[in-house]
C-alpha positions in Angstrom: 42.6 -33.0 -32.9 41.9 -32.4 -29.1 38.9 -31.8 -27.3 38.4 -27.3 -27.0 40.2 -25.8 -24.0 36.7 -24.9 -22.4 35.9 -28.3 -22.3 38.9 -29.9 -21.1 39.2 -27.4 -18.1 35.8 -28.3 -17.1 36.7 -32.0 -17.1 39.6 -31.6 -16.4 39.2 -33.4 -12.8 36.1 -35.3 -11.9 34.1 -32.1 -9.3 32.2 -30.5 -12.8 30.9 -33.8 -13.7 29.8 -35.1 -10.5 28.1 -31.5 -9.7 26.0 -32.6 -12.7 25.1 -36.0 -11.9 24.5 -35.3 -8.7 21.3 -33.0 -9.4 19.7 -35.6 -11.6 20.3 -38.4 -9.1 19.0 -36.9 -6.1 16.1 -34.8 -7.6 15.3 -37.0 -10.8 11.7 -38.8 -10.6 12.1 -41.5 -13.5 10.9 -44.7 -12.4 14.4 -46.4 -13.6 17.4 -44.4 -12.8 19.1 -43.7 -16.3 22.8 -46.1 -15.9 20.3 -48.3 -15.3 18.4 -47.3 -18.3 21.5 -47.3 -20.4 22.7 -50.3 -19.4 19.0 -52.3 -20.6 19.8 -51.2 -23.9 23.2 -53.0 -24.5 21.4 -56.1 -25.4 25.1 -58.0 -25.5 26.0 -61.4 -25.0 26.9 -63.1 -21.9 30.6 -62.9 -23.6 31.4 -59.8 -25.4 34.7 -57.1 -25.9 33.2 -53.6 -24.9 34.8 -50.2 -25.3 33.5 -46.8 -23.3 34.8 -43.9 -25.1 34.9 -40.8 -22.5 34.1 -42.7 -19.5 34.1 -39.8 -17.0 34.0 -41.5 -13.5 32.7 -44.5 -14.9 29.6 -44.1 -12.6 28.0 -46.1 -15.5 30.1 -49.1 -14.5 29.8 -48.4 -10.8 26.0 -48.3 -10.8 25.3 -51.5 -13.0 28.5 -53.5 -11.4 26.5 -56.3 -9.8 24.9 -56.7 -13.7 28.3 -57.1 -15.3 28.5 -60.5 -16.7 32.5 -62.7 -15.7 32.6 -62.7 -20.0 32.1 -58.8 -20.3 35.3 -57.2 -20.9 35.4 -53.8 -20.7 38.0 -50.7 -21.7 37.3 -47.3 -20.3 38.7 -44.8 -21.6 38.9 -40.9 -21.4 40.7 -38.2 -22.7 41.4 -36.6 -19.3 44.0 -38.0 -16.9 42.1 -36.8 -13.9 38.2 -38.1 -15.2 40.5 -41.6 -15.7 42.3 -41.5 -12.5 38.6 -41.0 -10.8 37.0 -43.4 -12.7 39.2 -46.4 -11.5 39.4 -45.4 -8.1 35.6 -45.7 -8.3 35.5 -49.2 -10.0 38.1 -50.6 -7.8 36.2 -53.0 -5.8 33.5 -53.4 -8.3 34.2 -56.7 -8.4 34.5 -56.8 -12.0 37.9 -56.3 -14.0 38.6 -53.2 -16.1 41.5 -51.9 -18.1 41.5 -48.3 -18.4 43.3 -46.4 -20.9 44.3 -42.3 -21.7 42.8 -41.9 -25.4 41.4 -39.5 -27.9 38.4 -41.2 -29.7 39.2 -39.1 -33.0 42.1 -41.5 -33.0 41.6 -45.2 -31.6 44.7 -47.1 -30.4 42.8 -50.2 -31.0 42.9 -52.7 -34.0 40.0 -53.0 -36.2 36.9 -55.4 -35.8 37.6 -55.6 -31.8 34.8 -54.7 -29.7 31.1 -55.9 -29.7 30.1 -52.8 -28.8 31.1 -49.6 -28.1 29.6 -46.9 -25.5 29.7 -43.0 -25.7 27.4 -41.2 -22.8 26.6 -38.1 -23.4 30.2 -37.2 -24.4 29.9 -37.2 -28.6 29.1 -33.6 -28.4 32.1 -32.6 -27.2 34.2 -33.7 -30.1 35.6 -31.1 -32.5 35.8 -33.8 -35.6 32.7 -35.7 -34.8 32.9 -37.5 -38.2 36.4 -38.3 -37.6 35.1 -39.9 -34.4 32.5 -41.7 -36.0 34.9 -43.5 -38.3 36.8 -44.5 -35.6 34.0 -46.2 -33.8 33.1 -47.7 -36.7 36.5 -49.5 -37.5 37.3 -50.9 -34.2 33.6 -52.2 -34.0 33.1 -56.5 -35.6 30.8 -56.5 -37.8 27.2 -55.9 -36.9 28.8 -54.2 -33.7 26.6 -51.1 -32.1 27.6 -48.1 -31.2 25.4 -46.7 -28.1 25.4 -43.2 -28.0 23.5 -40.8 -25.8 22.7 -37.3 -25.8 20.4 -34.8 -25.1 17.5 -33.6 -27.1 16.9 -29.6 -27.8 14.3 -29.2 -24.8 16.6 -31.0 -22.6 16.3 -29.0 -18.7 14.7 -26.2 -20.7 13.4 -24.8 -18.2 16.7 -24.1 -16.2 18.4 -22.6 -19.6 15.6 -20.0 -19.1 16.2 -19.3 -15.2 20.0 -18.4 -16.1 18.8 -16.2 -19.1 16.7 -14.0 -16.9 19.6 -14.3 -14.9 22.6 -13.0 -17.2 21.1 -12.1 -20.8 24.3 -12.2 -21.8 24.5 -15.6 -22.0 21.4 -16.4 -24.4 23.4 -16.7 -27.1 25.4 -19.7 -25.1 21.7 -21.5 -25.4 23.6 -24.9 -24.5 22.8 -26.3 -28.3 24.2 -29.5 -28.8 25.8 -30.5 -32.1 25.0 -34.6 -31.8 21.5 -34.4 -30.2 18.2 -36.7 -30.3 17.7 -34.3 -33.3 20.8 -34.4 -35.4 21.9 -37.5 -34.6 20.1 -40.0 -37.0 21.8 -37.9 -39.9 25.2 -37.5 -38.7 25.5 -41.6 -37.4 23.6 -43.0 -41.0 26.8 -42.8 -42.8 28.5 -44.5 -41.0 25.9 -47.7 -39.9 23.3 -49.8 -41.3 20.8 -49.6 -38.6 20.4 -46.7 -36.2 17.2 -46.7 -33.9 16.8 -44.1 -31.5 15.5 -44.6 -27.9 14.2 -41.8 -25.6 14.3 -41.8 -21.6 10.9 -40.8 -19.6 11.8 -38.4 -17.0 12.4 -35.3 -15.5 13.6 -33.2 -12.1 11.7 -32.3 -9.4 14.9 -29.7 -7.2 13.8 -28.3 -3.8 17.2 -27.0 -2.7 19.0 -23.9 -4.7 22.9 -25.2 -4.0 22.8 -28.2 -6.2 21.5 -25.6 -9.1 24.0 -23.2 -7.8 26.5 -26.2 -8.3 25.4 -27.6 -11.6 25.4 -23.5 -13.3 29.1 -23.0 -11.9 30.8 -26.4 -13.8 29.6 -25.2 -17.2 31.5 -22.3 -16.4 28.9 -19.6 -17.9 28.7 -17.7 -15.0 31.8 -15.7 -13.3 32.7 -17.4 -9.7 32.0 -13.9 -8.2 28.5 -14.1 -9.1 28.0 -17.4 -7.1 26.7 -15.7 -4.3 24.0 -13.6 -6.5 23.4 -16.5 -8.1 22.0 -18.3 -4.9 20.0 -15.8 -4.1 18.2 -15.9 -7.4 17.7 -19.7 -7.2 16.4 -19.3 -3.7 14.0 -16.7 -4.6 13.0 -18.5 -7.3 12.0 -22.0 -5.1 10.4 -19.4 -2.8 7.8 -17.8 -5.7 7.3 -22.0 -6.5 6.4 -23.1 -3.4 9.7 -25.1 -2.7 9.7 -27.1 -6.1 11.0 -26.2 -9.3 10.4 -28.3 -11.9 12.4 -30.0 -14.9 12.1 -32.0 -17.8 14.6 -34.3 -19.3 14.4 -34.8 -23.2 17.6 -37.6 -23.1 17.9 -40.4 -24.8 20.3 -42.7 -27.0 21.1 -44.0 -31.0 21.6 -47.5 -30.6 23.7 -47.7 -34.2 24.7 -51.3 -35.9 27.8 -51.7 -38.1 
């Protein structure tokens, strides 16, 4: 079963995504940036087989590449060509070897018992047949394997949901609802692992600039490209009412689940 055509057009190629990490890495004001974050939680050893399951860019690789141990080896993987092409163009002198690979994680290409651990960032939301997913994780995992999945929690950049809504009603309804969140996640990942702790991230946003909200709005693809320039103008009015700052929280986090 493959990934909704909304969601493969935005990730399709790598601009959507990076519009979206870009706001949270220049206006986030967590002490610890979160691939950082992520990365603290692996708690692997210095030799271990580790799968990423919708890698993106692999900016979680590229951040943390100086951290990877020589006995790490890692497969990325995506379901887009264009997210994969990106993503080892970025890690190419990372100093650090990585296969990457074009695959669907409803459907693993992968023997069973192979990996230590395997990674999904923010990406389990996306997939029609979660359980199917889950499943899949589970069987190419050794025992006592994790899975380390993050996601978002329901008040997750609430406050920006709410700026759009006064800006087109219309898209209330579109309220950006996740279906593996911090809050449905425990239940959907118990039936598949014996130990599943969740682990929230402390931070939030802090924007000053209305183009990098502009930016982040347009790759979810909610509002028409000929309301972009309307859509400035709103923003900008908005940071001028606020006294330059509008402010964010961030309600992410991950399951850190064991086989």
């Amino acid at each position: 079963m493959k990934i909704p055509e909304g969601v493969a057009r935005q990730y399709r190629a790598a601009s959507n995504l990076r519009a979206r990490m870009q706001l949270h890495e220049r206006f986030g004001v967590s002490a610890q940036p979160w691939m950082a974050w992520v990365m603290d939680q692996f708690a692997l050893p210095a030799q271990a087989r580790i799968l990423e399951v919708g890698c993106g860019v692999g900016k979680l690789w590229q951040e943390n590449a100086h951290r990877l141990p020589p006995g790490w080896d890692v497969t990325l993987t995506d379901q887009s060509a264009g997210m994969l092409a990106q993503a080892q163009a970025n890690l190419a002198g990372a100093g650090h070897p990585f296969q990457f690979e074009q695959v669907d994680v409803q459907s693993l290409p992968y023997a069973g018992e192979t990996f230590d651990a395997v990674v999904a960032n923010h990406m389990l939301y996306h997939v029609p047949d979660l359980p199917a997913a889950l499943g899949e994780i589970r069987r190419v995992l050794k025992p006592r394997g994790a899975l380390i999945a993050a996601t978002n929690g329901e008040r997750h950049m609430v406050e920006l949901h709410e700026l759009v809504e006064r800006f087109a009603p219309e898209v209330a309804s579109h309220r950006w609802r996740e279906a593996f969140s911090l809050e449905t996640g425990l239940a959907l990942l118990a039936p598949f692992f014996v130990d599943v702790e969740q682990r929230r991230y402390t931070g939030g946003l802090r924007v000053t600039e209305a183009e990098p909200l502009v930016a982040y709005i347009m790759s979810t693809e909610l509002i028409p490209a000929d309301q972009r320039s309307q859509l400035t103008r709103f923003f900008q009015a908005e940071l001028d009412c606020s006294g330059g700052v509008i402010a964010f929280q961030q309600d992410t986090g991950l399951f850190r689940a064991v086989k």
